[in-house]
N, C-alpha and C positions, 0 to 999 in steps of 0.2 A: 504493500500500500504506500510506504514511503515513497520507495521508489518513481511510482504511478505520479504522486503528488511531483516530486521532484523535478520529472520529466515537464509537466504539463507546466509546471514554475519556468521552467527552461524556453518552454516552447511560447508562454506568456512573452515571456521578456523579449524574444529574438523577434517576436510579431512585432510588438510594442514600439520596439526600438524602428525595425522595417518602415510601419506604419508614418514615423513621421518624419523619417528618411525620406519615403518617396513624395509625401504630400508637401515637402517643404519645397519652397519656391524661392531661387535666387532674381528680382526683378532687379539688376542690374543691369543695363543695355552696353556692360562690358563686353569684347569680341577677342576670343582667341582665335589664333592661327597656326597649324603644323604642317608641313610636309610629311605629307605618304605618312603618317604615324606608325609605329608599332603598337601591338596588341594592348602591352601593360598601358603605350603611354595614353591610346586611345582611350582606353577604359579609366585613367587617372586625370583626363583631361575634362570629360563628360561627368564627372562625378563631382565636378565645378557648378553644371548645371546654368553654361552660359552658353548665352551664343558662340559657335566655333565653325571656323571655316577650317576643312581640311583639303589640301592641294597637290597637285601631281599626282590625283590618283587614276590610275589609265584601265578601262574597261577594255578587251579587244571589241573591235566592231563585227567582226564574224563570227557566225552562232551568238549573239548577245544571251538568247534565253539560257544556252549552257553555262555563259561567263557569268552570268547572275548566280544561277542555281551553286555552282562552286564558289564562289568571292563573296556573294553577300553574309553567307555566314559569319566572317569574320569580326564584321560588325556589331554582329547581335548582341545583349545585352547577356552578361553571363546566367545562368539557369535558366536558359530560353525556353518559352512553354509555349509561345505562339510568334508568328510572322510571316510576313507577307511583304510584297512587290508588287508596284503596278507601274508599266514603261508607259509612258505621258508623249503624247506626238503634239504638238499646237504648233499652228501655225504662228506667224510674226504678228507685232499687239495681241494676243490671247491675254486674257484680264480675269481673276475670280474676284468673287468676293467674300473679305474677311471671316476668316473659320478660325476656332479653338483648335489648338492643337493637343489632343488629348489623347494619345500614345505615350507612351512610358520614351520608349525610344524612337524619335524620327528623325532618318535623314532625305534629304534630296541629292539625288547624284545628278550635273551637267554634262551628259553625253553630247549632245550637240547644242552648238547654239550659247546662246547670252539670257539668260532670266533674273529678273529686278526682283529681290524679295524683301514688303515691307515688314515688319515684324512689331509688333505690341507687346508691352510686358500685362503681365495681369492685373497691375495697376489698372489700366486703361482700360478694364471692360466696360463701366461706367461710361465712358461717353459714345459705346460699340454697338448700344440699342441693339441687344443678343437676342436670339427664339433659337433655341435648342441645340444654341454653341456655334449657332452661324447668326452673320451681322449681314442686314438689305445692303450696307454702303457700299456702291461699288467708288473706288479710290479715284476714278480717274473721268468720274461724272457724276461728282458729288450733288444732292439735293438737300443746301445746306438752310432751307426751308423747312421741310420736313426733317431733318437730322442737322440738327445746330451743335449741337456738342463735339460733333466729331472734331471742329475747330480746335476744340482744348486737348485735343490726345495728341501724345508723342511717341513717335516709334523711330524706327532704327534702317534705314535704305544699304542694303546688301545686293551686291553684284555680281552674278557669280556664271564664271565664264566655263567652257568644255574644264574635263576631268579636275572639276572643282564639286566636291561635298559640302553642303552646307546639315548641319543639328540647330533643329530651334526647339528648346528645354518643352516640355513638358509645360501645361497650364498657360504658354503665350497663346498669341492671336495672330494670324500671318494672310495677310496676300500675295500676290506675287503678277508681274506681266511678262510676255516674252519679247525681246528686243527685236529678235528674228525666227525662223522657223529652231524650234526646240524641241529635243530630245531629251526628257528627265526620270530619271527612275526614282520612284517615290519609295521606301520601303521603312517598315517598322520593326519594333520587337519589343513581344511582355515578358518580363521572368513573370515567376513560379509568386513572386510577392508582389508585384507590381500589378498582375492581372487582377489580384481580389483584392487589393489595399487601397488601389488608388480610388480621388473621393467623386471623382467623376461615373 
């Protein structure tokens, strides 16, 4: 019975501690930068929970779906329990409008092409007039009649050219346009405590 008790004290605590590990939010509009990182430092860099631009990193362009399925694991978040990719083709101006970014781990990879990504801290959902983690404002035809606040939000312009990775943390807000015809690979990843902890 000790034992039992012990364990579940054990397994209390490690959730406990998880829990506000992953719900904790850095809204600093600080930006790191590495080349081609390695595994530890990728994973020590992300654990910052800032914006980060990763660079030089080269996908081959033949077979892509095979060069995915071997390379993107790398990325993943360690105890990986779910993830996914999806290759983004848009034409030149392709425009979204502002979404939550509500994946434990997200990156975009610049295969082809130049894409503008604005990015919000969580500060700023207040002025993002939100319905269900998505915002009406599109960035770039503002209706600052119907949505006046957006005037007060500050966010952060990121430019991110071929075999450049961009992470934006968990709990921002991000849009993004394409400069030119763009090629992007979206891809995520939940560990094992991030999939059931986070508050989303």
């Amino acid at each position: 019975m000790k034992r039992i008790i012990f364990i579940i004290v054990i397994i209390s605590i490690i959730l406990y501690f998880q829990y506000n590990y992953i719900n904790k939010i850095n809204n600093s509009y600080e930006i790191l930068q590495y080349e081609n990182p390695k595994k530890n430092i990728l994973e020590n860099v992300l654990q910052d929970k800032l914006i980060s631009i990763f660079t030089n990193i080269n996908f081959k362009w033949d077979n892509i779906n095979n060069e995915i399925v071997n390379n993107l694991y790398y990325y993943n978040i360690p105890l990986t329990i779910e993830s996914n990719h999806n290759i983004i083709n848009e034409p030149k101006y392709t425009t979204h409008l502002i979404e939550k970014q509500n994946k434990y781990r997200r990156l975009f990879y610049i295969l082809k092409g130049t894409k503008r990504f604005f990015i919000f801290n969580n500060n700023q959902q207040k002025y993002l007039y939100l319905k269900n983690n998505s915002s009406p404002i599109n960035l770039w035809n503002q209706d600052l009649e119907k949505y006046p606040l957006i005037k007060e939000s500050k966010y952060i312009e990121i430019i991110c050219r071929e075999n450049t990775m961009l992470y934006i943390p968990y709990n921002f807000y991000y849009t993004s346009i394409s400069d030119n015809d763009s090629i992007t690979i979206d891809f995520y990843s939940e560990s094992i405590f991030s999939k059931f902890l986070k508050n989303n």
